[in-house]
C-alpha positions as a Python dict, from the first residue, in 0.01 Angstrom:
ca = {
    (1, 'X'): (0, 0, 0),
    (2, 'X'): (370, 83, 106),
    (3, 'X'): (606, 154, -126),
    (4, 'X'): (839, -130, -186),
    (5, 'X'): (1227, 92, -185),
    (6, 'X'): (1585, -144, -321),
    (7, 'X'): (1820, -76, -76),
    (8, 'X'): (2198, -146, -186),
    (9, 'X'): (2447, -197, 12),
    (10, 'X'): (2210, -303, 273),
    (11, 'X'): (2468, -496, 510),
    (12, 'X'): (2709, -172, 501),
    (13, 'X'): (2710, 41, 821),
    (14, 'X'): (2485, 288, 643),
    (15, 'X'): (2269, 91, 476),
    (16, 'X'): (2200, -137, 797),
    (17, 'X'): (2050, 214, 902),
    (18, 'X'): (1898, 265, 635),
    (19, 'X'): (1699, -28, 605),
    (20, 'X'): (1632, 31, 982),
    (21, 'X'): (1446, 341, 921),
    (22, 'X'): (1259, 293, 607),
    (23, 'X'): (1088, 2, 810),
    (24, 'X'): (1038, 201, 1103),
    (25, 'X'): (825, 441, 843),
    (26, 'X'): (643, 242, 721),
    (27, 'X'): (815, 165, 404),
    (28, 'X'): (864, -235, 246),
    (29, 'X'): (1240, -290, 176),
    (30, 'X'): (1441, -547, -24),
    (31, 'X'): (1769, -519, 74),
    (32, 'X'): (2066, -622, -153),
    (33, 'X'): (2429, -664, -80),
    (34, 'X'): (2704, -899, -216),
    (35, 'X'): (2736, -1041, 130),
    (36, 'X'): (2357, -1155, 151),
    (37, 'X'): (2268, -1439, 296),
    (38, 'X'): (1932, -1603, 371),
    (39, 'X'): (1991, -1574, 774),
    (40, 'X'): (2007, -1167, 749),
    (41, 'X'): (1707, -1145, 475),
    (42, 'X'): (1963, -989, 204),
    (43, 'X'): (1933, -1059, -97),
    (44, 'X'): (2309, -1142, -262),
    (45, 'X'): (2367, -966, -594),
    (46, 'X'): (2669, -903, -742),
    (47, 'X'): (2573, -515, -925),
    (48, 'X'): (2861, -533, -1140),
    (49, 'X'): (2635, -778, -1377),
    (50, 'X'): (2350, -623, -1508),
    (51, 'X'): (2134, -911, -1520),
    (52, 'X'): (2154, -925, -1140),
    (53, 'X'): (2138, -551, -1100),
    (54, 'X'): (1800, -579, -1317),
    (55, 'X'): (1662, -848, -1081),
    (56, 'X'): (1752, -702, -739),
    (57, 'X'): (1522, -393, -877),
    (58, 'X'): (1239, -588, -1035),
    (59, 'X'): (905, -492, -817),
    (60, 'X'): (1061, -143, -625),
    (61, 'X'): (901, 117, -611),
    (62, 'X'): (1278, 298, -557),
    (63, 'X'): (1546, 236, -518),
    (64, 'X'): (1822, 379, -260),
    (65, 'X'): (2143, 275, -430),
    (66, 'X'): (2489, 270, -171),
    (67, 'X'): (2668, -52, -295),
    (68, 'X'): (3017, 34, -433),
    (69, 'X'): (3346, 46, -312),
    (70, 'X'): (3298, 261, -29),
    (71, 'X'): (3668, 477, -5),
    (72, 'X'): (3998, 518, -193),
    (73, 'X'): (4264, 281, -95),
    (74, 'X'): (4029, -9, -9),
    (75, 'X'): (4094, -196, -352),
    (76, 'X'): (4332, -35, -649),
    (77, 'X'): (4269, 290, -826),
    (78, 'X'): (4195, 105, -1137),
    (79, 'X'): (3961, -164, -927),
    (80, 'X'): (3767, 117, -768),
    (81, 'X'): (3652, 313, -1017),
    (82, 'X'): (3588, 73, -1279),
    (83, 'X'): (3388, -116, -996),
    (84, 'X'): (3217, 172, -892),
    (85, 'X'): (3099, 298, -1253),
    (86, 'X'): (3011, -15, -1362),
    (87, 'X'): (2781, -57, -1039),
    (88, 'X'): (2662, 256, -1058),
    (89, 'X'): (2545, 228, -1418),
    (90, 'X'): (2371, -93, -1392),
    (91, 'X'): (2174, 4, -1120),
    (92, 'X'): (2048, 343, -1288),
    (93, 'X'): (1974, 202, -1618),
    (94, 'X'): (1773, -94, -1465),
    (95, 'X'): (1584, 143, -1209),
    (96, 'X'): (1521, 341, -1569),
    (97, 'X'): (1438, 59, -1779),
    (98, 'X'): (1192, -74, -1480),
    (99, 'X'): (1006, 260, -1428),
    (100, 'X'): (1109, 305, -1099),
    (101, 'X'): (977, 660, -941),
    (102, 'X'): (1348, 770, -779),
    (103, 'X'): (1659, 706, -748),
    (104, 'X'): (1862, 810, -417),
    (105, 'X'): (2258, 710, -427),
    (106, 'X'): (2543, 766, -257),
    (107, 'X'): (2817, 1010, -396),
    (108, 'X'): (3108, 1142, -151),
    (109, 'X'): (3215, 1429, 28),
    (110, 'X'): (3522, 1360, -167),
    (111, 'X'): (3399, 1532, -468),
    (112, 'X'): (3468, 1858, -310),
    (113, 'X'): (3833, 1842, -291),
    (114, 'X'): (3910, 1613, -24),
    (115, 'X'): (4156, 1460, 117),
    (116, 'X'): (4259, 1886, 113),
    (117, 'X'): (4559, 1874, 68),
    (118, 'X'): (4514, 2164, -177),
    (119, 'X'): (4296, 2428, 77),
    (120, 'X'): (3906, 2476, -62),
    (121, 'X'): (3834, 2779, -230),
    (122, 'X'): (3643, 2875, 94),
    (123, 'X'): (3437, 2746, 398),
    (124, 'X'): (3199, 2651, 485),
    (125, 'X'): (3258, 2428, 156),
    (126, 'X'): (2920, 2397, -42),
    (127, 'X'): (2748, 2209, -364),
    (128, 'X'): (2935, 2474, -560),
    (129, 'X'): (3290, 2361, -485),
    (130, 'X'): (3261, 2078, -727),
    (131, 'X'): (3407, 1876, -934),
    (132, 'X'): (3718, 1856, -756),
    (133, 'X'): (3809, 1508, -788),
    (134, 'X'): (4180, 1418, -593),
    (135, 'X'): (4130, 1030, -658),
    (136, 'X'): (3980, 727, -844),
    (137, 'X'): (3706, 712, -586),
    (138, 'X'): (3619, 1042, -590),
    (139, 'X'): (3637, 1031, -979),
    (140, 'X'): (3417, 778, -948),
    (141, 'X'): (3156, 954, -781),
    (142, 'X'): (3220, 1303, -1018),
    (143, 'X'): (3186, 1062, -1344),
    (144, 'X'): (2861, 879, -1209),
    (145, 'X'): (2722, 1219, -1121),
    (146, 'X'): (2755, 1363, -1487),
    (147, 'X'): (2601, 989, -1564),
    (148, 'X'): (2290, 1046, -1322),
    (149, 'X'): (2246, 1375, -1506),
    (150, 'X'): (2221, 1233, -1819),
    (151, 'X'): (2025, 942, -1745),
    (152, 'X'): (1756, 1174, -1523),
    (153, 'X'): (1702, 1400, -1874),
    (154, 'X'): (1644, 1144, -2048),
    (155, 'X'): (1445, 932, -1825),
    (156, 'X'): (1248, 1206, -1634),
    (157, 'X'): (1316, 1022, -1313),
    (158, 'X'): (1450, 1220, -1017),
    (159, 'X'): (1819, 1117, -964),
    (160, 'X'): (1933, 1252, -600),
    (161, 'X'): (2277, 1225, -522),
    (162, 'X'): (2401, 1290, -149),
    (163, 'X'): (2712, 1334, -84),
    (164, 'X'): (2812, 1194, 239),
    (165, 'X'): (3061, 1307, 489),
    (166, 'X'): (3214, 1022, 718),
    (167, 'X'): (2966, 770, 834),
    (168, 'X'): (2985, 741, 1139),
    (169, 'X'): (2801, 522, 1451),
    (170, 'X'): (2769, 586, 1799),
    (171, 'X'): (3038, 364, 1907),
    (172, 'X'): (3268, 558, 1675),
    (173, 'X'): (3247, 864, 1876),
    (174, 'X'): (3511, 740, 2205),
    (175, 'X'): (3745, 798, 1918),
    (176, 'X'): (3682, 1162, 1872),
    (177, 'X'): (3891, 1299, 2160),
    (178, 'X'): (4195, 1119, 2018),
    (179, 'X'): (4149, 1396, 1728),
    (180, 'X'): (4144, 1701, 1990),
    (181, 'X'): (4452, 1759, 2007),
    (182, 'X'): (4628, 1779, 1669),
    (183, 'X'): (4376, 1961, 1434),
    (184, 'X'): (4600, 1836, 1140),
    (185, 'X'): (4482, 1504, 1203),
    (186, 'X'): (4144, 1538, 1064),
    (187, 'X'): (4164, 1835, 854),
    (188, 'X'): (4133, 1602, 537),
    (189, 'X'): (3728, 1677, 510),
    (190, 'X'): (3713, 1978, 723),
    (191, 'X'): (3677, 1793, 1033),
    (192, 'X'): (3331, 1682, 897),
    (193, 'X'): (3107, 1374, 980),
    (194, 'X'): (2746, 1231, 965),
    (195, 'X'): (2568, 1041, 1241),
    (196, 'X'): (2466, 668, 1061),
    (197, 'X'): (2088, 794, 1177),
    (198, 'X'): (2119, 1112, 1010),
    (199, 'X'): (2239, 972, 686),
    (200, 'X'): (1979, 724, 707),
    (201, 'X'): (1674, 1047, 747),
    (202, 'X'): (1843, 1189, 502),
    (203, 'X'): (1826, 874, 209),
    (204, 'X'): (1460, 867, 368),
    (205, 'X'): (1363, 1244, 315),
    (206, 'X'): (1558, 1227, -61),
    (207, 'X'): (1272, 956, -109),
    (208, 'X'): (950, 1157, 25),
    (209, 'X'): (1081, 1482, -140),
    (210, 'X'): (826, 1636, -358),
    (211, 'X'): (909, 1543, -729),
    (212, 'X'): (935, 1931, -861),
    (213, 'X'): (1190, 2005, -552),
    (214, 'X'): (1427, 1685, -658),
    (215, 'X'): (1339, 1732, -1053),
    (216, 'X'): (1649, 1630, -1237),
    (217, 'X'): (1994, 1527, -1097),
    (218, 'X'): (2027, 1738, -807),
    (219, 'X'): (2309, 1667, -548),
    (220, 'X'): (2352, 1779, -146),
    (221, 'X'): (2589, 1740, 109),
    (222, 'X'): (2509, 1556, 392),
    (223, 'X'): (2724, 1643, 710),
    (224, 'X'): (2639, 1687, 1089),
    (225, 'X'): (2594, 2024, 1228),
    (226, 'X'): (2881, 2084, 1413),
    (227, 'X'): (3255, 1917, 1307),
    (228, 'X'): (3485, 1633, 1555),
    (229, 'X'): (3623, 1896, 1734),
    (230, 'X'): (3571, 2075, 2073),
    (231, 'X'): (3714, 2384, 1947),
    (232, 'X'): (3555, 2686, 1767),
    (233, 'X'): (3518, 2601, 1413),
    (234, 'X'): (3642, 2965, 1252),
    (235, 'X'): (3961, 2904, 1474),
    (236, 'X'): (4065, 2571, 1350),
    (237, 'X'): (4009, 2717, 976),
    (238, 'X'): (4254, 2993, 1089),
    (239, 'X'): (4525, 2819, 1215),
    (240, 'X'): (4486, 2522, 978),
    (241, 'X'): (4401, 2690, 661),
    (242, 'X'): (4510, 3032, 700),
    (243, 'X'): (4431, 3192, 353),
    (244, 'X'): (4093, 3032, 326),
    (245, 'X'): (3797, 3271, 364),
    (246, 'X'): (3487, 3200, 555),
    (247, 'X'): (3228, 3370, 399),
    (248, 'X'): (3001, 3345, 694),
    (249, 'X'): (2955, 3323, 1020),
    (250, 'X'): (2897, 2921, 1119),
    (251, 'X'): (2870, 2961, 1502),
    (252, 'X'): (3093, 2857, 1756),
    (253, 'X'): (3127, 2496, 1631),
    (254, 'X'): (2946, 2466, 1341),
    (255, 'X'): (2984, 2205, 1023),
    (256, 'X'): (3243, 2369, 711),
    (257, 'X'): (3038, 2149, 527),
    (258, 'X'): (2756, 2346, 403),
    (259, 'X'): (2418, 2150, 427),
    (260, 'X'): (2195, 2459, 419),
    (261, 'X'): (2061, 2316, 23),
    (262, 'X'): (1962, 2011, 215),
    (263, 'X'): (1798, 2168, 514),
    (264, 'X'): (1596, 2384, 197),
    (265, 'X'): (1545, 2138, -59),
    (266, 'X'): (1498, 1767, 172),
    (267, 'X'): (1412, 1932, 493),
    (268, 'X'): (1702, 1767, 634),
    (269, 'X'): (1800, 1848, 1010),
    (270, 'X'): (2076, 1646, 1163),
    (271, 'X'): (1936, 1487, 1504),
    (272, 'X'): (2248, 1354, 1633),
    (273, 'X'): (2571, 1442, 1769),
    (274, 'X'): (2912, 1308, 1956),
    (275, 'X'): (2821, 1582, 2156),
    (276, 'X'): (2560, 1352, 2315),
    (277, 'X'): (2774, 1056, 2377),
    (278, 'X'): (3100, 1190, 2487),
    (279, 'X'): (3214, 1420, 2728),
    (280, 'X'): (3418, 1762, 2615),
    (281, 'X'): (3644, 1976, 2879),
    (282, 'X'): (3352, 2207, 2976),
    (283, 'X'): (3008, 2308, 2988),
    (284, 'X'): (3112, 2544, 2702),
    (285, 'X'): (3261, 2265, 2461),
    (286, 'X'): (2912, 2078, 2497),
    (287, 'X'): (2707, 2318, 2358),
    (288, 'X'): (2529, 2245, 2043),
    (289, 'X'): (2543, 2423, 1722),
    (290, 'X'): (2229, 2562, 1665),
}
Protein backbone atom coordinates (compact mmCIF):
# COMPACT_ATOMS: atom_id res chain seq x y z
CA UNK A 1 0.00 0.00 0.00
CA UNK A 2 1.36 3.65 -0.58
CA UNK A 3 2.05 5.68 2.03
CA UNK A 4 -0.55 8.28 2.58
CA UNK A 5 2.07 11.84 3.21
CA UNK A 6 0.00 15.54 4.68
CA UNK A 7 1.21 18.01 2.57
CA UNK A 8 0.82 21.73 3.98
CA UNK A 9 0.82 24.43 2.24
CA UNK A 10 -0.19 22.46 -0.71
CA UNK A 11 -1.53 25.47 -2.98
CA UNK A 12 1.93 27.44 -2.30
CA UNK A 13 4.40 27.48 -5.25
CA UNK A 14 6.38 24.79 -3.47
CA UNK A 15 4.00 22.75 -2.25
CA UNK A 16 2.04 22.63 -5.72
CA UNK A 17 5.45 20.82 -6.56
CA UNK A 18 5.48 19.01 -4.03
CA UNK A 19 2.33 17.37 -4.24
CA UNK A 20 3.27 16.99 -7.97
CA UNK A 21 6.05 14.71 -7.25
CA UNK A 22 5.00 12.63 -4.39
CA UNK A 23 2.17 11.49 -6.88
CA UNK A 24 4.42 11.01 -9.62
CA UNK A 25 6.24 8.38 -7.02
CA UNK A 26 3.93 6.72 -6.21
CA UNK A 27 3.01 8.22 -2.97
CA UNK A 28 -1.06 9.06 -1.77
CA UNK A 29 -1.26 12.78 -0.75
CA UNK A 30 -3.80 14.89 1.18
CA UNK A 31 -3.05 18.18 0.58
CA UNK A 32 -3.98 21.04 3.03
CA UNK A 33 -3.91 24.75 2.65
CA UNK A 34 -6.07 27.63 4.04
CA UNK A 35 -7.04 28.44 0.50
CA UNK A 36 -8.57 24.86 -0.22
CA UNK A 37 -11.31 24.45 -2.03
CA UNK A 38 -13.22 21.41 -3.30
CA UNK A 39 -12.41 22.32 -7.19
CA UNK A 40 -8.40 21.96 -6.51
CA UNK A 41 -8.84 18.71 -4.09
CA UNK A 42 -7.32 20.81 -0.99
CA UNK A 43 -8.38 20.32 1.89
CA UNK A 44 -8.97 23.99 3.83
CA UNK A 45 -7.55 24.04 7.35
CA UNK A 46 -6.75 26.80 9.20
CA UNK A 47 -3.24 25.21 11.31
CA UNK A 48 -3.34 27.88 13.72
CA UNK A 49 -6.28 25.74 15.57
CA UNK A 50 -5.23 22.61 16.73
CA UNK A 51 -8.33 20.82 16.33
CA UNK A 52 -8.01 21.39 12.58
CA UNK A 53 -4.29 20.80 12.55
CA UNK A 54 -5.19 17.29 14.32
CA UNK A 55 -7.73 16.48 11.56
CA UNK A 56 -5.80 17.51 8.42
CA UNK A 57 -3.17 14.73 9.86
CA UNK A 58 -5.59 12.02 10.93
CA UNK A 59 -4.77 8.80 8.52
CA UNK A 60 -0.94 10.09 7.15
CA UNK A 61 1.47 8.20 7.11
CA UNK A 62 3.74 11.75 7.15
CA UNK A 63 3.47 14.51 6.98
CA UNK A 64 5.50 17.30 4.86
CA UNK A 65 4.63 20.44 6.77
CA UNK A 66 5.27 24.10 4.57
CA UNK A 67 2.15 26.16 5.65
CA UNK A 68 3.24 29.37 7.47
CA UNK A 69 3.87 32.72 6.62
CA UNK A 70 6.26 32.24 4.00
CA UNK A 71 8.83 35.66 4.37
CA UNK A 72 9.40 38.69 6.61
CA UNK A 73 7.47 41.70 5.68
CA UNK A 74 4.44 39.81 4.29
CA UNK A 75 2.28 40.38 7.55
CA UNK A 76 3.79 42.26 10.90
CA UNK A 77 6.73 41.06 12.93
CA UNK A 78 4.47 40.28 15.74
CA UNK A 79 1.78 38.50 13.13
CA UNK A 80 4.52 36.37 11.65
CA UNK A 81 6.04 34.77 14.19
CA UNK A 82 3.30 34.20 16.48
CA UNK A 83 1.53 32.71 13.27
CA UNK A 84 4.30 30.76 12.36
CA UNK A 85 5.00 29.11 15.93
CA UNK A 86 1.68 28.52 16.60
CA UNK A 87 1.38 26.60 13.12
CA UNK A 88 4.31 25.02 13.51
CA UNK A 89 3.50 23.57 16.92
CA UNK A 90 0.16 22.27 16.15
CA UNK A 91 1.21 20.45 13.36
CA UNK A 92 4.22 18.64 15.24
CA UNK A 93 2.37 17.78 18.28
CA UNK A 94 -0.61 16.29 16.24
CA UNK A 95 1.81 14.37 13.76
CA UNK A 96 3.29 13.18 17.46
CA UNK A 97 0.17 12.51 19.16
CA UNK A 98 -1.08 10.52 15.81
CA UNK A 99 2.07 8.31 15.44
CA UNK A 100 3.01 9.58 12.34
CA UNK A 101 6.54 7.98 11.01
CA UNK A 102 8.23 11.66 9.90
CA UNK A 103 7.98 14.84 9.86
CA UNK A 104 9.62 17.01 6.90
CA UNK A 105 9.06 21.05 7.31
CA UNK A 106 10.13 23.95 5.99
CA UNK A 107 12.69 26.23 7.89
CA UNK A 108 14.60 29.16 5.91
CA UNK A 109 17.76 30.03 4.55
CA UNK A 110 17.20 32.97 6.72
CA UNK A 111 18.41 31.27 9.75
CA UNK A 112 21.90 31.69 8.59
CA UNK A 113 22.16 35.34 8.78
CA UNK A 114 20.30 36.63 5.98
CA UNK A 115 19.23 39.37 4.68
CA UNK A 116 23.54 39.86 5.27
CA UNK A 117 23.71 42.80 6.01
CA UNK A 118 26.25 41.78 8.68
CA UNK A 119 28.89 39.52 6.22
CA UNK A 120 28.77 35.48 7.24
CA UNK A 121 31.49 34.25 9.13
CA UNK A 122 32.59 32.54 5.83
CA UNK A 123 31.43 30.94 2.48
CA UNK A 124 30.33 28.79 1.27
CA UNK A 125 27.82 29.34 4.35
CA UNK A 126 26.90 25.85 5.92
CA UNK A 127 24.49 24.09 8.74
CA UNK A 128 27.09 25.44 11.15
CA UNK A 129 26.45 29.15 10.66
CA UNK A 130 23.35 29.00 12.73
CA UNK A 131 21.29 30.50 14.72
CA UNK A 132 21.64 33.76 13.26
CA UNK A 133 18.28 35.05 13.32
CA UNK A 134 18.03 39.01 11.69
CA UNK A 135 14.06 38.94 11.88
CA UNK A 136 10.70 37.66 13.25
CA UNK A 137 10.54 35.21 10.40
CA UNK A 138 13.69 33.93 10.69
CA UNK A 139 13.15 33.78 14.54
CA UNK A 140 10.45 31.93 13.74
CA UNK A 141 12.08 29.29 12.00
CA UNK A 142 15.33 29.28 14.77
CA UNK A 143 12.53 28.94 17.72
CA UNK A 144 10.52 26.08 15.85
CA UNK A 145 13.82 24.36 15.18
CA UNK A 146 14.86 24.18 18.99
CA UNK A 147 10.90 23.05 19.21
CA UNK A 148 11.39 20.13 16.54
CA UNK A 149 14.38 19.11 18.66
CA UNK A 150 12.59 18.76 21.58
CA UNK A 151 9.58 17.25 20.34
CA UNK A 152 11.82 14.51 18.10
CA UNK A 153 13.60 13.38 21.76
CA UNK A 154 10.80 12.96 23.15
CA UNK A 155 8.74 11.46 20.52
CA UNK A 156 11.45 9.35 18.70
CA UNK A 157 10.07 10.54 15.42
CA UNK A 158 12.51 11.90 12.83
CA UNK A 159 11.97 15.71 12.58
CA UNK A 160 13.85 17.01 9.24
CA UNK A 161 14.06 20.51 8.80
CA UNK A 162 15.27 21.99 5.30
CA UNK A 163 16.12 25.08 5.03
CA UNK A 164 15.23 26.53 1.80
CA UNK A 165 16.91 29.08 -0.29
CA UNK A 166 14.53 31.15 -2.69
CA UNK A 167 11.90 29.12 -4.36
CA UNK A 168 11.98 29.62 -7.39
CA UNK A 169 9.97 28.36 -10.90
CA UNK A 170 10.96 28.28 -14.30
CA UNK A 171 9.19 31.31 -15.32
CA UNK A 172 11.10 33.14 -12.59
CA UNK A 173 14.33 32.73 -14.28
CA UNK A 174 13.78 35.80 -17.38
CA UNK A 175 14.29 37.77 -14.24
CA UNK A 176 17.76 36.66 -13.48
CA UNK A 177 19.67 38.83 -15.97
CA UNK A 178 18.08 41.92 -14.44
CA UNK A 179 20.43 40.86 -11.32
CA UNK A 180 23.73 40.67 -13.61
CA UNK A 181 24.67 43.66 -13.39
CA UNK A 182 24.69 45.06 -9.85
CA UNK A 183 25.92 42.13 -7.60
CA UNK A 184 24.61 44.23 -4.58
CA UNK A 185 21.27 43.53 -5.67
CA UNK A 186 21.07 40.03 -4.61
CA UNK A 187 23.78 39.67 -2.22
CA UNK A 188 21.08 39.35 0.65
CA UNK A 189 21.34 35.23 0.57
CA UNK A 190 24.53 34.91 -1.24
CA UNK A 191 23.03 35.06 -4.54
CA UNK A 192 21.38 31.66 -3.66
CA UNK A 193 18.19 29.90 -5.04
CA UNK A 194 16.34 26.50 -5.41
CA UNK A 195 14.59 25.22 -8.53
CA UNK A 196 10.59 24.52 -7.23
CA UNK A 197 11.54 20.73 -8.65
CA UNK A 198 14.51 20.49 -6.63
CA UNK A 199 12.90 21.55 -3.45
CA UNK A 200 10.19 19.31 -4.18
CA UNK A 201 13.07 15.94 -4.57
CA UNK A 202 14.39 17.20 -1.82
CA UNK A 203 10.93 17.16 0.74
CA UNK A 204 10.62 13.69 -1.22
CA UNK A 205 14.17 12.22 -0.41
CA UNK A 206 13.80 13.82 3.49
CA UNK A 207 10.74 11.29 3.39
CA UNK A 208 12.52 7.99 1.93
CA UNK A 209 15.69 8.72 4.04
CA UNK A 210 16.67 5.81 6.08
CA UNK A 211 15.42 6.42 9.75
CA UNK A 212 19.13 6.06 11.48
CA UNK A 213 20.50 8.78 8.76
CA UNK A 214 17.48 11.42 9.73
CA UNK A 215 17.40 10.13 13.60
CA UNK A 216 16.54 13.15 15.63
CA UNK A 217 16.06 16.82 14.50
CA UNK A 218 18.51 17.15 11.88
CA UNK A 219 18.43 20.26 9.54
CA UNK A 220 20.04 20.91 5.72
CA UNK A 221 20.22 23.53 3.41
CA UNK A 222 18.63 23.23 0.34
CA UNK A 223 20.09 25.54 -2.49
CA UNK A 224 20.87 24.99 -6.29
CA UNK A 225 24.30 24.26 -7.36
CA UNK A 226 25.43 27.19 -8.83
CA UNK A 227 24.08 31.00 -7.56
CA UNK A 228 21.82 33.84 -10.07
CA UNK A 229 24.78 35.05 -11.42
CA UNK A 230 26.88 34.62 -14.65
CA UNK A 231 29.94 35.54 -12.93
CA UNK A 232 32.54 33.43 -11.01
CA UNK A 233 31.25 32.85 -7.64
CA UNK A 234 34.80 33.48 -5.53
CA UNK A 235 34.81 36.90 -7.47
CA UNK A 236 31.50 38.23 -6.47
CA UNK A 237 32.45 37.15 -2.68
CA UNK A 238 35.58 39.34 -3.26
CA UNK A 239 34.32 42.34 -4.40
CA UNK A 240 31.07 42.11 -2.40
CA UNK A 241 32.27 40.77 0.82
CA UNK A 242 35.80 41.46 0.90
CA UNK A 243 36.90 40.17 4.42
CA UNK A 244 34.91 37.00 4.16
CA UNK A 245 36.98 33.81 3.72
CA UNK A 246 36.15 31.01 1.43
CA UNK A 247 37.35 28.11 2.88
CA UNK A 248 37.19 26.16 -0.30
CA UNK A 249 37.30 26.03 -3.59
CA UNK A 250 33.37 26.04 -5.04
CA UNK A 251 34.17 26.08 -8.82
CA UNK A 252 33.69 28.64 -11.21
CA UNK A 253 30.03 29.31 -10.30
CA UNK A 254 29.19 27.29 -7.66
CA UNK A 255 26.29 27.70 -4.74
CA UNK A 256 27.85 29.78 -1.22
CA UNK A 257 25.24 27.85 0.16
CA UNK A 258 26.72 24.71 1.30
CA UNK A 259 24.43 21.63 0.51
CA UNK A 260 27.23 19.04 0.67
CA UNK A 261 25.21 17.53 4.31
CA UNK A 262 22.30 17.10 1.98
CA UNK A 263 24.01 15.56 -0.98
CA UNK A 264 25.56 13.01 2.17
CA UNK A 265 22.78 12.57 4.39
CA UNK A 266 19.33 12.78 1.68
CA UNK A 267 21.23 12.02 -1.41
CA UNK A 268 20.09 15.21 -2.68
CA UNK A 269 21.43 16.43 -6.22
CA UNK A 270 19.92 19.55 -7.65
CA UNK A 271 18.58 18.67 -11.33
CA UNK A 272 17.77 22.03 -12.41
CA UNK A 273 19.16 25.24 -13.34
CA UNK A 274 18.43 28.95 -14.96
CA UNK A 275 21.26 27.89 -16.76
CA UNK A 276 18.88 25.74 -18.84
CA UNK A 277 16.27 28.28 -19.53
CA UNK A 278 18.08 31.43 -20.14
CA UNK A 279 20.76 32.50 -22.17
CA UNK A 280 24.23 34.00 -20.49
CA UNK A 281 26.91 36.21 -22.64
CA UNK A 282 28.96 33.12 -23.67
CA UNK A 283 29.58 29.61 -24.04
CA UNK A 284 31.71 30.08 -20.87
CA UNK A 285 28.84 31.68 -18.62
CA UNK A 286 26.64 28.49 -19.52
CA UNK A 287 28.63 26.05 -18.12
CA UNK A 288 27.35 24.08 -15.27
CA UNK A 289 28.75 23.71 -11.89
CA UNK A 290 29.71 20.39 -11.51
Amino acid sequence: MAQRICVTGAGGQAGRAVVRELLEHGYEVAAVDITGTRDNGILRADLTDYGQAAEALRGADAVVHLANIPAPGLATPAVTFNSNITMNFNVFQAAAGLGLSRVVWASSETTLGLPFDVPPRYAPVDEEHYPVPTTTYALSKVATETIAGQMAQWSGIPFVALRFSNVMSPGDYQRFPSFWPDPSERKWNLWGYIDERDAAAACRLALEAPAEAVAGSPAFIIAAADTVMNRPSAQLLAEVFPGVPLTRDVGEFGTLLAIDRARDVLGFQPRHSWRDHVPAESDAEMRRPG
